[in-house]
C-alpha positions as CSV (number, residue, x, y, z in Angstrom):
1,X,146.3,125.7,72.5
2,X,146.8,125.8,69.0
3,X,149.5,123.5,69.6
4,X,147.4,120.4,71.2
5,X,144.5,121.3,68.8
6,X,146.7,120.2,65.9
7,X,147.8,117.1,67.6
8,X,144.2,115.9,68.8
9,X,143.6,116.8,64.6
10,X,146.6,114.9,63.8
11,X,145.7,111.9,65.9
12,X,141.9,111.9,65.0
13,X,141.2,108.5,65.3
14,X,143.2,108.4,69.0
15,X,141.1,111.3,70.0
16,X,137.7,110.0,68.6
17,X,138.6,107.3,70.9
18,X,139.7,109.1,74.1
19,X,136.4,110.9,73.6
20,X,134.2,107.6,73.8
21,X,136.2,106.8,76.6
22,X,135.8,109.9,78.6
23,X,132.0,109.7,78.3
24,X,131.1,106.5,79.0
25,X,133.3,106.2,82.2
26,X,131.9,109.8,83.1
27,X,128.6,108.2,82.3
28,X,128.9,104.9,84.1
29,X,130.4,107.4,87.7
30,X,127.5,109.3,87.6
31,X,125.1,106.4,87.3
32,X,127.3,105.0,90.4
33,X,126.6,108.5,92.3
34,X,122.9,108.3,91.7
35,X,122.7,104.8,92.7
36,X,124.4,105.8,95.9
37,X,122.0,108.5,96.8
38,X,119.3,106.3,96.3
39,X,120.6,104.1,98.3
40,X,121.0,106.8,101.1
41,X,117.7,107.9,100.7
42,X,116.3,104.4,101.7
43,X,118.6,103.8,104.7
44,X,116.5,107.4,105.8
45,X,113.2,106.0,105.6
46,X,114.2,103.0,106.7
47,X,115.6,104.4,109.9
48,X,112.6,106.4,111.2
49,X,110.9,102.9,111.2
50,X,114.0,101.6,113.5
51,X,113.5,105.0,115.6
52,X,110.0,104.3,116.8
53,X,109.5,103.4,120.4
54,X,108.0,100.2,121.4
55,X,106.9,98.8,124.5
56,X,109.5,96.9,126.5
57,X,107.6,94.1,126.8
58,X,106.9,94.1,123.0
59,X,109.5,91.5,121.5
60,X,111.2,92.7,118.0
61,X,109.8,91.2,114.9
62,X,111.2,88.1,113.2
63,X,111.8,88.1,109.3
64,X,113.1,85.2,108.1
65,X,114.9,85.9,104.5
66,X,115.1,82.8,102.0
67,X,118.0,84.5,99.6
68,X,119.2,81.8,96.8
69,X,122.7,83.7,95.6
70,X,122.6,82.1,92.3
71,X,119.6,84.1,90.9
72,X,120.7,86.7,88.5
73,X,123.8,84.5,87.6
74,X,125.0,84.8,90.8
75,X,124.7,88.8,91.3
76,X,121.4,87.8,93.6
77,X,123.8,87.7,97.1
78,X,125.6,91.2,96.2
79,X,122.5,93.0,95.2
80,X,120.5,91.8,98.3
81,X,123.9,92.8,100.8
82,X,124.4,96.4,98.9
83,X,120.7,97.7,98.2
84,X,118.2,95.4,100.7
85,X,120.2,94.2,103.6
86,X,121.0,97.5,105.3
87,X,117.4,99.1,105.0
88,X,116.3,95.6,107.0
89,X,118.7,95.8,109.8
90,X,118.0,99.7,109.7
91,X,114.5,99.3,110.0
92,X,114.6,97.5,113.8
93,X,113.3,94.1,112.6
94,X,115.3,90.8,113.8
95,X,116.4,89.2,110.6
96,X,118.2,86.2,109.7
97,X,118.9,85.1,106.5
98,X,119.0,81.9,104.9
99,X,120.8,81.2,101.9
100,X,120.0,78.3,99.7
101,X,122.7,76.3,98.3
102,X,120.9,74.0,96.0
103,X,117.8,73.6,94.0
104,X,115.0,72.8,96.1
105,X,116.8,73.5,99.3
106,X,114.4,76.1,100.3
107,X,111.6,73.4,100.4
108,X,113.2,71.2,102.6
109,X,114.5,74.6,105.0
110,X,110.5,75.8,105.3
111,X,109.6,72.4,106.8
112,X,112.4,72.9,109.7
113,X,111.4,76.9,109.8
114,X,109.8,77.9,113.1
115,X,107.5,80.7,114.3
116,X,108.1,84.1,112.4
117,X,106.7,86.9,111.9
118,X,107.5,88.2,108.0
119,X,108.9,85.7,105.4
120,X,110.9,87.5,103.2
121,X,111.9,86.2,99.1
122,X,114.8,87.4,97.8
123,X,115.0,85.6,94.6
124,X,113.4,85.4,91.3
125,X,110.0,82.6,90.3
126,X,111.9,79.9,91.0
127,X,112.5,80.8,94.7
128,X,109.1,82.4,94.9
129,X,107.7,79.3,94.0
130,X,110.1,76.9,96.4
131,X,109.4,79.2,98.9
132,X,105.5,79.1,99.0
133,X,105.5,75.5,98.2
134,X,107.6,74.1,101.0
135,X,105.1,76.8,103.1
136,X,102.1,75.3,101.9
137,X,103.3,71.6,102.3
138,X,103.8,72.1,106.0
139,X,101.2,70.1,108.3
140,X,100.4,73.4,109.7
141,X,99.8,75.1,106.4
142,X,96.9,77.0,107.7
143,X,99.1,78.7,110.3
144,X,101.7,79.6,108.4
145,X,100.0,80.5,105.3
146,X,98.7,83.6,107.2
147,X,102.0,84.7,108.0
148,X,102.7,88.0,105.4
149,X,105.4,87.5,102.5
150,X,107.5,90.0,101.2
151,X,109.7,90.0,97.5
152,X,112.3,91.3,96.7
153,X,113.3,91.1,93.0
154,X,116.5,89.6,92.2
155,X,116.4,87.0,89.7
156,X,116.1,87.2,85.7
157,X,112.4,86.8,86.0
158,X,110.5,88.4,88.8
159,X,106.7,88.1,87.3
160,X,105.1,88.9,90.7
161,X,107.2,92.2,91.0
162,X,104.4,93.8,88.2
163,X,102.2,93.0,90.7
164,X,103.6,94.2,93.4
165,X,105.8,97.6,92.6
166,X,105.5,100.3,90.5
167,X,107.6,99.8,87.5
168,X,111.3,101.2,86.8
169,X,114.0,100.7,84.7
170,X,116.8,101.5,87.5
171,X,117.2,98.2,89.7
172,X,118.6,99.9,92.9
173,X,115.2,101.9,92.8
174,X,113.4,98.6,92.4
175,X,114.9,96.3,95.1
176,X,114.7,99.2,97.3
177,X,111.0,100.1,96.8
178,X,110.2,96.6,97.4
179,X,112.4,96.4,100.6
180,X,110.6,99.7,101.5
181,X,107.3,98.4,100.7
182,X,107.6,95.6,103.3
183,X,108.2,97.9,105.9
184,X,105.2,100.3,105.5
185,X,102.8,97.0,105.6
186,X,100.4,97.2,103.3
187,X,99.5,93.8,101.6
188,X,97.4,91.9,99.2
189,X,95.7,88.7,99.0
190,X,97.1,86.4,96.1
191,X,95.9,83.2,94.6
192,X,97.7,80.1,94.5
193,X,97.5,77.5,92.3
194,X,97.7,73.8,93.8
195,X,98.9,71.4,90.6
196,X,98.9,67.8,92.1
197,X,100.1,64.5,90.0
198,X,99.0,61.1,90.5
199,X,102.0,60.3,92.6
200,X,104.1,63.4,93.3
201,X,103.5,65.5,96.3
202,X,101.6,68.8,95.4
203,X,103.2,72.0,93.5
204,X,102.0,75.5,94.5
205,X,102.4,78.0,91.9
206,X,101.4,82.2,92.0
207,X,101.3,82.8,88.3
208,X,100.4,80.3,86.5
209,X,101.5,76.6,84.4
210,X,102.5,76.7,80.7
211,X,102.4,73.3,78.4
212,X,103.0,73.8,74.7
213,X,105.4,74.7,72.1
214,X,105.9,78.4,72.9
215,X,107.4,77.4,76.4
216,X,109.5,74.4,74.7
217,X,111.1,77.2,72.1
218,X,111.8,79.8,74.5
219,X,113.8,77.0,76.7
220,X,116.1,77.1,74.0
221,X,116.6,80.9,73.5
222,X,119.5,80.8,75.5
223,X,121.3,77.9,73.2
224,X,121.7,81.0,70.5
225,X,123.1,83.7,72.4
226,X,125.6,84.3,70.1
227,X,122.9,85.7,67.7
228,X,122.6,88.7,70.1
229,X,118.9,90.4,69.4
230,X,118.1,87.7,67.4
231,X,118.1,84.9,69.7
232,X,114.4,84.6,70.0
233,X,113.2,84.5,66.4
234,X,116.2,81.8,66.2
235,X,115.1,79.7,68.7
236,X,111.5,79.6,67.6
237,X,112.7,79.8,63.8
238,X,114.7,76.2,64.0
239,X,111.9,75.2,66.5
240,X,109.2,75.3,63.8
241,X,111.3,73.5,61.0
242,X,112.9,70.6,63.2
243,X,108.7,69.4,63.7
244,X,105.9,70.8,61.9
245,X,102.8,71.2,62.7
246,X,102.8,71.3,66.5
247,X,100.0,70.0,68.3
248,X,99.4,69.0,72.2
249,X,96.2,66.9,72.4
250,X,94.7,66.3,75.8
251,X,91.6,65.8,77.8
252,X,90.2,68.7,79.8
253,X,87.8,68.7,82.8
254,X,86.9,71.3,84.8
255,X,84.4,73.4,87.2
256,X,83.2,77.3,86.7
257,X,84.4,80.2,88.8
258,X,83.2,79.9,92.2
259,X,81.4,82.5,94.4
260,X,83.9,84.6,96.2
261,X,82.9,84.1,100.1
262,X,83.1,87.3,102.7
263,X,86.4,88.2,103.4
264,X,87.3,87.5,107.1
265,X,88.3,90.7,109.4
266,X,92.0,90.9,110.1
267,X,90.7,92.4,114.2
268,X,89.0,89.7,116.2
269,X,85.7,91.4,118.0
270,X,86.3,91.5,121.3
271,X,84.9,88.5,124.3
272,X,81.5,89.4,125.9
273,X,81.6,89.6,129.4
274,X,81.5,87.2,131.5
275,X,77.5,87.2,132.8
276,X,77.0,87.5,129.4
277,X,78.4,84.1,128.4
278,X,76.6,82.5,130.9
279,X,73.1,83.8,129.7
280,X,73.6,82.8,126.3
281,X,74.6,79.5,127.6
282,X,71.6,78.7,129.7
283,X,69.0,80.2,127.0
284,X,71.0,77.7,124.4
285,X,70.3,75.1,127.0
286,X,66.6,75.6,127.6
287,X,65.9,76.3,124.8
288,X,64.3,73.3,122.3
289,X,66.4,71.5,120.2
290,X,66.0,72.8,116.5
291,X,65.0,70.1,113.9
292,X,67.9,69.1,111.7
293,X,67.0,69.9,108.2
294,X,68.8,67.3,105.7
295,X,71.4,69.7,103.3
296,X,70.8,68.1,99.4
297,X,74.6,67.7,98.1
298,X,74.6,69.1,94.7
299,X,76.2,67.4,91.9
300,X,79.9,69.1,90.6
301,X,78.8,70.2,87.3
302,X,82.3,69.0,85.4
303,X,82.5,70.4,81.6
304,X,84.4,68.1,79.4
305,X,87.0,69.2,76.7
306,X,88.7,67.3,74.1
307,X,91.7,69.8,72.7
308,X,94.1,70.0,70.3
309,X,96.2,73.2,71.2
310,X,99.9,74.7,70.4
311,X,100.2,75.7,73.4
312,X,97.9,75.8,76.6
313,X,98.3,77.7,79.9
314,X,96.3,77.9,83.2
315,X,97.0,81.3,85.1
316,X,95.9,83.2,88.5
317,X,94.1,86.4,88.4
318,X,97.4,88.3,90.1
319,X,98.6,90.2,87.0
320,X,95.7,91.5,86.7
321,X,94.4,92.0,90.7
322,X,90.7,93.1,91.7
323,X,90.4,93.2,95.2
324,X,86.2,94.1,94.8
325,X,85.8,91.0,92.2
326,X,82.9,88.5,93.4
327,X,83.9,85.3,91.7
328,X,87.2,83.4,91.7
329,X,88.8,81.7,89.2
330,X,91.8,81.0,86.8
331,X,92.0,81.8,83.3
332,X,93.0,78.7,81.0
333,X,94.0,79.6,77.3
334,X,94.0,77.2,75.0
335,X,95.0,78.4,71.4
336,X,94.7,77.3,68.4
337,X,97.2,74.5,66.6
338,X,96.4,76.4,63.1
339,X,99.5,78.7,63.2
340,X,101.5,79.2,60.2
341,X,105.4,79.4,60.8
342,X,105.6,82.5,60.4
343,X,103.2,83.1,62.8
344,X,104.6,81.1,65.1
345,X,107.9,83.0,65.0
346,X,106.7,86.3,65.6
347,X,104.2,85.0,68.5
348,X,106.9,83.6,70.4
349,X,108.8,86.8,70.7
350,X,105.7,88.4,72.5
351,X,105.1,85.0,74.3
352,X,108.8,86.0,75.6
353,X,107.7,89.2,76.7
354,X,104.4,88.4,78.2
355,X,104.5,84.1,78.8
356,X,100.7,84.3,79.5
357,X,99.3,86.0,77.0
358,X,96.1,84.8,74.9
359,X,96.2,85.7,71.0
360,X,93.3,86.1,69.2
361,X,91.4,83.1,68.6
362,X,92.3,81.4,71.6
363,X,89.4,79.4,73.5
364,X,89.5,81.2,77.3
365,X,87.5,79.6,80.1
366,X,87.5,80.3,83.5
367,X,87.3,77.6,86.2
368,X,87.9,77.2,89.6
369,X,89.4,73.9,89.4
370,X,90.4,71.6,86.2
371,X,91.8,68.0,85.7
372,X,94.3,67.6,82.3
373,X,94.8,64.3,81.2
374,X,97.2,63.7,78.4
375,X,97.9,60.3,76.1
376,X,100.2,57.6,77.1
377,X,103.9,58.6,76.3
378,X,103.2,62.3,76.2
379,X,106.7,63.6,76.8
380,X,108.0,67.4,77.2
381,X,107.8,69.3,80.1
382,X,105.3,71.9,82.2
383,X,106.7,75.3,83.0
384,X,105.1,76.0,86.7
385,X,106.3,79.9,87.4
386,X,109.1,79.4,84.8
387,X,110.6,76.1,86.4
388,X,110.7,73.3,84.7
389,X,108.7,69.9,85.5
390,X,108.1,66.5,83.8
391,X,104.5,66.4,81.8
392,X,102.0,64.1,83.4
393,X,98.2,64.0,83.9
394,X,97.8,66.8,86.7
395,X,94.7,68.8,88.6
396,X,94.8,72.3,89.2
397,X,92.7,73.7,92.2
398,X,92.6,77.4,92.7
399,X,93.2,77.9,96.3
400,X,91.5,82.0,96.0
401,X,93.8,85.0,98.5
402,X,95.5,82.1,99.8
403,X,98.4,84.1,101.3
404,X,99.1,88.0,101.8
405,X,102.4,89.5,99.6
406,X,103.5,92.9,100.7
407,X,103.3,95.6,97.9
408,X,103.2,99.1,97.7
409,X,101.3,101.3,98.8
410,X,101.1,103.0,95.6
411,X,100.0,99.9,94.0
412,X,97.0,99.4,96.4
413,X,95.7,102.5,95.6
414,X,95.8,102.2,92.1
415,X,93.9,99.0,92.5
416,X,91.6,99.9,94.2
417,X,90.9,103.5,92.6
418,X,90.4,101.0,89.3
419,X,87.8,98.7,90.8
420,X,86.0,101.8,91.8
421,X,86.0,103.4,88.2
């Protein structure tokens, strides 16, 4: 003992090293272990779902998955096969998965997609927002937009998944919640966001559009990687000194919040008997025909806005969801174009943290609906749910709990427990 003490002494530097070694491989197994077990865990739930008996002439559900492999830079496919494939197949539903191979594939595949029962995301925004575009373009939109979605988080950026899940560092615990969450079936309404050009078909986004020099800067974030930590205050840094001041000047129209209308029930009441039909058909017909009363059309009441912003963004209500609220609308932020530099620096880091937030100062309305207009020659580019599209004149319409998204359960009853308080 003595012996190897005084060589390990000896050899301090070797040892030191071995040490480091040991640890973080012992370190990195047992974080391997515990993802296993969680892992485990799921596949139980999941199979007492698969173990329930159905009727035999109760078909098995359809769930059509729209997995795009190259989110995560390219993890997305091994992720979804090792932590959210098995609980699926486990759980009794039918699934078939289709994987995209291209951008915008998934737009094209949801107009060739027939009946199903659960669509499933497994992606980050940018699939999320293919996904419920190609949907929503469909001829039979109002069909298929009633059909529940579930997400599960893969990509870099999964902004819904605050929405949707409880929060956790550990992302085998996350993907598996979420698969989890679509099988116990408890869902929210979402609003969607319908931004329509001049010419282009229309874009449907759940979180929000971003125009302005914040989103232009943090593009760029990824040019300076080899600044480690300091990538962000680099990218905004040169940003601010290649073109100062920044301003985006525009023309802004739009309508107030709109009166949130009864939600529908999900059970259809059950058909009156049949003599009972017939008597309120013959009393309808005997009756006297009721004097039409002429409706008066009222007049939109349109604000007008001319703005000079740094950066302006129009976002949904789903980050921060009330399912008892009694108006709809979508929150636009324009802030203010009198930023100093170093400002401007130290904003865009928490703008990279939270894309949507409104600093102090900032003019907030809230509209239902809104029409920007910008100059002739305006170049740059919208960020629509963190993809990228060319800047042109565009209305924004809030379609209000336009589709259902699986979340859960925990997250409902938080919700709701805070619109009761």
């Amino acid at each position: 003992v003595v012996k190897v003490l005084t060589t390990l002494r000896n050899h301090w530097k070797k040892t030191t090293f071995g040490v480091c070694l040991l640890s973080w491989g012992g370190h990195w197994l047992y974080g391997k272990h515990c993802d296993n077990l969680l892992r485990r865990a799921a596949c139980q739930e999941a199979q007492a779902f698969g173990n329930e008996l159905i009727p035999s002439s109760m078909p098995l559900k359809k769930a059509t998955v729209f997995l795009n492999p190259a989110a995560c830079k390219g993890k997305a496919r091994n992720l979804f096969e090792k932590n959210a494939a098995p609980i699926l197949h486990l759980s009794g539903l039918d699934v078939t998965v289709v994987k995209t191979d291209y951008e915008g594939q998934a737009k094209k595949l949801l107009e060739l997609m027939e009946n199903t029962d659960l669509i499933i995301i497994a992606g980050g925004d940018g699939t999320v927002q293919e996904v419920i575009t190609g949907l929503l373009r469909r001829a039979d939109e109002a069909v298929f937009s009633k059909i529940p979605i579930g997400f599960i988080p893969l990509g870099k950026t999964c902004t819904l998944s605050n929405t949707l899940y409880p929060e956790s560092t550990n992302q085998v615990q996350h993907i598996t919640n979420a698969t989890l969450a679509i099988l116990k079936g408890e869902t929210v309404p979402l609003d969607v966001l319908q931004i329509k050009g001049e010419k282009e078909q229309p874009v449907f986004a759940v979180t929000g559009l971003r125009w302005g020099s914040y989103r232009d800067a943090g593009v760029k974030v990824s040019k300076y990687w080899y600044l480690g930590p300091l990538k962000t205050k680099a990218a905004h840094f040169f940003s601010a000194f290649k073109e100062w001041p920044q301003k985006h000047q525009a023309a802004l129209m739009y309508l107030g919040p709109s009166e949130r209308p009864p939600e529908e029930p999900e059970e259809k009441p059950t058909r009156p008997p049949l003599y009972v039909r017939l008597y309120r058909r013959l009393r309808l017909y005997w009756a006297s025909p009721p004097k039409e009363i002429p409706q008066e059309v009222t007049p939109e009441d349109w604000e007008e806005l001319n703005l000079s912003t740094i950066e302006l963004s129009i976002a949904t209500r789903n980050r921060q969801l009330d399912l008892t609220r009694t108006e709809d609308f979508m929150d636009i932020c324009i802030e203010a174009d009198i930023v100093s530099k170093g400002q401007f620096v130290n904003r865009g880091s928490q703008k990279m943290r939270d894309p949507h937030t409104c600093p102090e100062g900032s003019q907030c309305i809230q509209a239902s609906r809104c029409i920007l207009q910008l100059p002739e020659g305006t170049e740059g580019s919208f960020g629509i749910d963190n993809e990228e599209y060319e800047a042109m004149p565009v209305e924004v319409k809030l379609l209000p709990r336009k589709l259902r998204f699986f979340c859960d359960p925990r997250m409902r009853a938080q919700m709701l427990h805070a619109a009761v308080q």
